[in-house]
N, C-alpha and C positions, 0 to 999 in steps of 0.2 A: 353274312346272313346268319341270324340264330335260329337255331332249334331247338326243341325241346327234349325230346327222342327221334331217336338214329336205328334202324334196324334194319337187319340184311337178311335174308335168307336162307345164307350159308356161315356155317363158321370155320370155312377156309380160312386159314392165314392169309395165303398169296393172296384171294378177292379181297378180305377186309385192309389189306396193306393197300392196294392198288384204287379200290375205293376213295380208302384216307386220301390219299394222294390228287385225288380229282378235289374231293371237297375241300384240301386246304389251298389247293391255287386260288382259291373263291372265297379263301379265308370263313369258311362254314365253322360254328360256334355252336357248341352242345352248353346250353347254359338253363340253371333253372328258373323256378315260377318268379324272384324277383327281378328278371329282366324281359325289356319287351322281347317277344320272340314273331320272328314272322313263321312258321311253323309249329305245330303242335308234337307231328309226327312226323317222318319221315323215312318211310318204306322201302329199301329199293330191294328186287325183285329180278335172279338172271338164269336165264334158264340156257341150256343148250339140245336145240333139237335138232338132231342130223350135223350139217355144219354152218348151221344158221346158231347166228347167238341174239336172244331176245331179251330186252330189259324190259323192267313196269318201274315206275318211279308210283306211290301211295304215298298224298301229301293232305294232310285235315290242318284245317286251319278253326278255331274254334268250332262248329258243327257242320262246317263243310269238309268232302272229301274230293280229292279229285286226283285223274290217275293219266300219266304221260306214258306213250310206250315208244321203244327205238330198235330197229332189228339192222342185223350186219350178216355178210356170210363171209365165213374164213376162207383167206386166199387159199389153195391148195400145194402152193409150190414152198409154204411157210411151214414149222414145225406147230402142228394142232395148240398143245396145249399153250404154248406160245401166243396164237392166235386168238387165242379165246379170250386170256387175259388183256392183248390188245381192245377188244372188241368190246369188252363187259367196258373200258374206260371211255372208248368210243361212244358207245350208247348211252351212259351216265354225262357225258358232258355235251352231246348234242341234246337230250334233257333239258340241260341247265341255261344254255344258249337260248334253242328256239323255242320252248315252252316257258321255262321260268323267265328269261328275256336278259341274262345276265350279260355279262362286260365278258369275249373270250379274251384268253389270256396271251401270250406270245408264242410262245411252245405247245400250246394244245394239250395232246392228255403226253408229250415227250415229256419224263421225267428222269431216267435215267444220267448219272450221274458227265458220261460219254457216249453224245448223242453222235456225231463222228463215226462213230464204227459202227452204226446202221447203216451208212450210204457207201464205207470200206465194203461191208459185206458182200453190198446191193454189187458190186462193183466184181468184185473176187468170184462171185458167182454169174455175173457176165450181166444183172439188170443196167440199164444204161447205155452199153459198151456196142455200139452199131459193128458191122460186120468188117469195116475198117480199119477198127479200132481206136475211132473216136467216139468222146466222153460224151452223152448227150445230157448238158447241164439241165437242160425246162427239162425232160423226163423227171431226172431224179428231182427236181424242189416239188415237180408235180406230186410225184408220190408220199412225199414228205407233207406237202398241204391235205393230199387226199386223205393216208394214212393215219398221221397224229393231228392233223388239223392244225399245222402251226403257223401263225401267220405268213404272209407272201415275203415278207422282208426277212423271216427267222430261215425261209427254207432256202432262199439266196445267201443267205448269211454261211449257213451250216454246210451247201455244195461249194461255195468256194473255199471255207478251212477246206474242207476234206480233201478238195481235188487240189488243194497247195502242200500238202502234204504227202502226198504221194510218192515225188522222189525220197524225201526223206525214208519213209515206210520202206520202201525196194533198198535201200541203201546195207538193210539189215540180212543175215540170214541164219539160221539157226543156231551159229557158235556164236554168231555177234550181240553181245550184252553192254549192259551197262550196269554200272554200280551205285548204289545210294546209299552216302552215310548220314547218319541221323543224330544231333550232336542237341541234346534237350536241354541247354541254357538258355535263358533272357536275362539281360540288368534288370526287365522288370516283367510284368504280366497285364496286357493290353485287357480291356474292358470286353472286346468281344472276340478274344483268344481261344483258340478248345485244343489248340494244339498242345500235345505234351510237354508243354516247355517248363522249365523248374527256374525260378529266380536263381542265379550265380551261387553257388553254395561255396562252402570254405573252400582255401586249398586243397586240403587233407583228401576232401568227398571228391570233389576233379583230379585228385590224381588217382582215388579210386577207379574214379569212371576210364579216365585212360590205360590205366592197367589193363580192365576187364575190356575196353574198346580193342587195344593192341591184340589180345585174343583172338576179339571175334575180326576184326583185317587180316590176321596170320593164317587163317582157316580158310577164309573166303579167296583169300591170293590162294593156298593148294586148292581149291576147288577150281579157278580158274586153270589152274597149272595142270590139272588131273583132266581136264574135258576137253582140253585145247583150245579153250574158249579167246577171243580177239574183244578185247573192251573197245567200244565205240566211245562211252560219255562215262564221265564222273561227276555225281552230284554231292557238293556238302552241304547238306540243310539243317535244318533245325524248327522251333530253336534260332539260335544265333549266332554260328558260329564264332563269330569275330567278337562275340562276349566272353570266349576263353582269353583269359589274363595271356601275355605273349607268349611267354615259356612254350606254355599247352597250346597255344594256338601254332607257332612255329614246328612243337612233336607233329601234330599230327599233318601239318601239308608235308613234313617228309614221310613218315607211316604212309599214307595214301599213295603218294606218288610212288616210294618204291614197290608199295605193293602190288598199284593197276596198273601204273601209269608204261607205256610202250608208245610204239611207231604207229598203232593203229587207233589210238585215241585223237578225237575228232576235238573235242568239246571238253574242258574241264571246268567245272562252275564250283564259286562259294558264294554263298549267300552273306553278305555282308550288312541287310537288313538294315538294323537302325544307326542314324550316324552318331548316337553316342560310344558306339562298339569301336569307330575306325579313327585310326590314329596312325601317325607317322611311322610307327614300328610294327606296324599290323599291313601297311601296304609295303614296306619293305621286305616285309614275311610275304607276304604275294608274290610278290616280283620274285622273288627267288626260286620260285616254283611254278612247272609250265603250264597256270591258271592261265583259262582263255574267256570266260565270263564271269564277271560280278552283278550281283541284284544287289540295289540299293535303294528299300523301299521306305519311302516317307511314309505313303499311305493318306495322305494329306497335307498341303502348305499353308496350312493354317494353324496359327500357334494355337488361337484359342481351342481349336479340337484337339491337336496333341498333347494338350497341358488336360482335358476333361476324357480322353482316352486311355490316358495312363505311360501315355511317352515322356521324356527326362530331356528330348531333345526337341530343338527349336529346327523350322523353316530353312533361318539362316547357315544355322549348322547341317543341314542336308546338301546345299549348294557347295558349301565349303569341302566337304568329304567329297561330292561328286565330284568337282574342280582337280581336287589332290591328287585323286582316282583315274581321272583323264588324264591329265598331264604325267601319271607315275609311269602308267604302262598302254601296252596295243590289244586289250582287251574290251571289247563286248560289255554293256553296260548296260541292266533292266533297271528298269522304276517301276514301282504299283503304286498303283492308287484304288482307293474305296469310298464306292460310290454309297451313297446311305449312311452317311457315317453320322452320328449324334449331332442336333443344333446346325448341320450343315444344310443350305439350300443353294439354288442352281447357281448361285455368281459365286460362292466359295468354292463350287467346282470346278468352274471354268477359271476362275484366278489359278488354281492350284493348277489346270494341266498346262495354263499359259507359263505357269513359273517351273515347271518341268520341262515342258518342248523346249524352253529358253537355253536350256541346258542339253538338248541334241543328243539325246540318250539314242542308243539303236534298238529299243526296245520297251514297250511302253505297255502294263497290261494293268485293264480297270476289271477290280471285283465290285461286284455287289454286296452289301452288307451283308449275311448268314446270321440268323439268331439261333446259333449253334447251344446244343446240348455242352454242359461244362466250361462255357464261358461265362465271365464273371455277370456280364451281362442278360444272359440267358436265367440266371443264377437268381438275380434282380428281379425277373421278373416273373418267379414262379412265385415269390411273396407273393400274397394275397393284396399288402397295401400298392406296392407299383404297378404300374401299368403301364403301355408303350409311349402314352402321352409323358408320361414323367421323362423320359429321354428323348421329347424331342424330335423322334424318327419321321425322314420324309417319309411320304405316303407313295404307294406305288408308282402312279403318275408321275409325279415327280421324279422319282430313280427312272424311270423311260426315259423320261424326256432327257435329264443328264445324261444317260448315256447316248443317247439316238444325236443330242448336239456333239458328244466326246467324238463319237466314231466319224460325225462328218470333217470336224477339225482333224484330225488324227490322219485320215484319208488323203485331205489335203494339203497336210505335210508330208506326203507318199509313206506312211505307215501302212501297211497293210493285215490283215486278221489271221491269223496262220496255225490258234488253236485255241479251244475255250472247253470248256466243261461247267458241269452246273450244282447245286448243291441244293439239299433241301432247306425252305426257310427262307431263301433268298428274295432280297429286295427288288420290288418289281417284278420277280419273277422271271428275269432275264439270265444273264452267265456271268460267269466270269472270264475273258477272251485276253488274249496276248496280239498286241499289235506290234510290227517290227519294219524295218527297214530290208530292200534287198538283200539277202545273204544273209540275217542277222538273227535267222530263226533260231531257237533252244531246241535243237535238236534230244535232250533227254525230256524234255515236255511235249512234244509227240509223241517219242516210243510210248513213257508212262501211262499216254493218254488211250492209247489204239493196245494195250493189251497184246502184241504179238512178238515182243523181244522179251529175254529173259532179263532182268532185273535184282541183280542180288541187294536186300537190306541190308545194310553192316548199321549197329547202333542203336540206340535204344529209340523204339516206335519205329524202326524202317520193316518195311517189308519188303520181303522175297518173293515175286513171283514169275513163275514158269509153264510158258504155253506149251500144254501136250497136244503137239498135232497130229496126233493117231487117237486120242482117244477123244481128240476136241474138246479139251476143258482145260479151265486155269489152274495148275493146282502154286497154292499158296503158303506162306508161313509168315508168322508175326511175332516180330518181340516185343518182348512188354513195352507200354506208356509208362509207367511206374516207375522211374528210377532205381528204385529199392528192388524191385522186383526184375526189373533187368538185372542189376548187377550179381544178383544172389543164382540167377537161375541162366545165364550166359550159355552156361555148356549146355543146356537142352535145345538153346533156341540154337545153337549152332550143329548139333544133329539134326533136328525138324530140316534145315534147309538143305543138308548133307543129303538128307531121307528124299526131299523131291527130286533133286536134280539125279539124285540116283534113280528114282523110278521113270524118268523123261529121258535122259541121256545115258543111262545103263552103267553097272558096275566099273 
């Protein structure tokens, strides 16, 4: 839908953020006079009286005006301001539904990143949980429909991740952490990338980086040492790990291992990504070290998208690493794939996960496209001459329905949903979810996702973060994206993380 002008009533951040957010699931377009517009103007209007929250929508369409109103009253057992902000998206998109007559979306006005740890909360605080101490599943999707309006099939979706998650969640308790190192290579930079990944630079700058890497692992092993902390999971991501030349890729699975690795690690992952990374001496470096999951994500089995995405590697060579990778060792095996991906429609998707499952991976997780900020693709199309038709992109319908076919094939290979998260931008408007085999869940993609175990970043772009349960908030620390500016400024970002877990777990 275009418009012409957009105006609020308030210049909150938080409304104008939370606004945006309704209007772009609706794909709403502030464009001027040389396009058609179906609005002139467009007023919206929120007031709060008592603990009643009332909208007005004011829409003129050349010389007519006309005016929709929607009121809500905030739960009381919810933090107020919290509530409001709920309720102003509430009544802006029941608006947009039964008045303007629009298409609702899947998730309703749920935008948040990790929609999962609204039905934890529901939970921890006892909504759901009968006097028995059974889960009552219709309760919670009820309140998830009631609530964010998300469709019947999103809020089934969402109570079973969360209630399959559970053991994992209890498994943790406040010495229990996990670790994430962040290793910002790629052989090359995908078309719709925003990850800080840096093309393979010389020698010389990698062994820079491991230099200043061995640092920040030598500090973060005393922090574990100093708190008496128990590592559950180790993640090496990127990036691409397995695009460090062997040398550096061999240093650092022994750096890691002696650093975390113990009796009480569950799960140790490397992200092995693209198969032009994995090679005979690269799983031999594996094997030598007590790696218990690899991701190996095509992202696609179709040559002609990986040759117009910016991949070096072929279909066939994905099967081929996969194969090597099975037969090397007794580890755990993801594949991703993405849904939305350029020139691609529904039979090149279903070709691709039929030539995945062919290959009995224990872990199978579909993104949706993201037209992320700082990818090259994003990048594209802030030009003025491209536009989204120059690439091709299915339309939302279409990523549904790929997905909605993906999950029932998936299902009926006993895959089942065990965690997802959502991103802004995203195709269709759906998530991006990990399906898996019994027993085969990514236990550091829970923790990550629920927010309640402490997480140290080692690495350039990893993040630290540590749940204060007295003061009930997250507190956080980030190292740079920037190569240049991680390596220059190392010892800062290794006090900032020193500084939280000191003010959470004490001198």
């Amino acid at each position: 839908m275009r418009i012409k002008n957009l105006r609020l009533n308030s210049d909150d951040q938080v409304i104008t953020k939370i606004v945006g957010e309704v209007l772009r699931a609706f794909h709403f377009e502030i464009v001027d006079e040389d396009f058609d517009i179906d609005f002139d103007d467009f007023h919206i209007f929120n007031d709060v009286i008592a603990d009643k929250v009332l909208t007005r929508l004011v829409v003129k369409k050349a010389n007519s005006y006309s005016v929709y109103k929607a009121a809500e009253v905030v739960r009381p057992e919810e933090r107020f301001g919290a509530e409001v902000h709920r309720l102003v998206k509430k009544n802006l998109y029941k608006i947009l539904i039964d008045d303007l007559k629009l298409r609702g979306v899947p998730y309703g006005i749920m935008h948040g990143v990790r929609p999962t740890k609204i039905i934890h909360r529901w939970l921890r605080n006892g909504y759901g949980v009968t006097s028995r101490g059974v889960i009552d599943r219709d309760k919670i999707s009820r309140r998830l429909r009631a609530d964010y309006l998300t469709s019947y099939e999103k809020s089934l979706l969402l109570t079973e991740v969360a209630l399959r998650q559970i053991p994992i969640l209890n498994s943790s308790d406040d010495k229990t952490i996990s670790v994430y190192i962040g290793i910002p290579f790629c052989v090359t930079r995908c078309l719709y990338c925003s990850f800080p990944s840096n093309v393979l630079p010389s020698a010389e700058k990698v062994a820079e980086f491991m230099e200043v890497l061995t640092r920040d692992i030598d500090a973060a092993a005393n922090e574990i040492q100093r708190y008496g902390f128990k590592v559950q999971t180790i993640y090496i991501g990127g990036g691409t790990p397995t695009s460090l030349p062997i040398n550096f890729f061999t240093d650092l699975l022994a750096k890691v291992t002696v650093a975390f690795h113990s009796d009480s690690v569950e799960e140790f992952t490397v992200e092995c990504g693209r198969a032009d990374t994995i090679d005979d001496d690269k799983i031999s470096a594996l094997k030598n070290f007590p790696v218990t999951r690899i991701c190996v994500n095509p992202q696609t089995m179709q040559d002609k998208t990986l040759q117009r995405i910016g991949r070096q590697h072929t279909a066939a060579q994905v099967i081929t690493a996969f194969e090597k990778l099975r037969h090397a060792g007794d580890w755990q095996i993801n594949m991703d794939l993405i849904l939305g991906l350029p020139g691609e429609n529904f039979d090149d998707v279903l070709d691709s996960l039929k030539k995945v499952l062919a290959l009995n991976p224990d872990d199978v997780t579909l993104h949706a496209l993201a037209l992320k900020r700082g990818s090259k693709l994003q990048t594209q199309l802030a030009d003025e001459i491209s536009t989204l038709d120059d690439f091709d992109l299915p339309n939302d319908e279409t990523v549904r329905f790929m997905s909605d076919t993906a999950e029932k094939i998936l299902r009926g290979k006993y895959y089942s949903p065990y965690y997802l998260y959502r991103q802004g931008y995203i195709s269709g408007g759906i998530e991006n979810i990990g399906y898996c085999k019994r027993g085969a869940e990514c236990i550091y993609n829970v923790q990550i996702m629920d927010e309640r175990q402490t997480i140290l970043g080692v690495g350039a772009a990893a993040s630290t973060k540590v749940p204060d349960n007295v003061a009930m908030r997250l507190q956080t620390s980030f190292n740079a994206k920037d190569l240049s500016t991680y390596l220059r400024d190392v010892d800062r970002y290794i006090a900032n993380r020193a500084k939280i877990l000191a003010e959470v777990y004490g001198n």
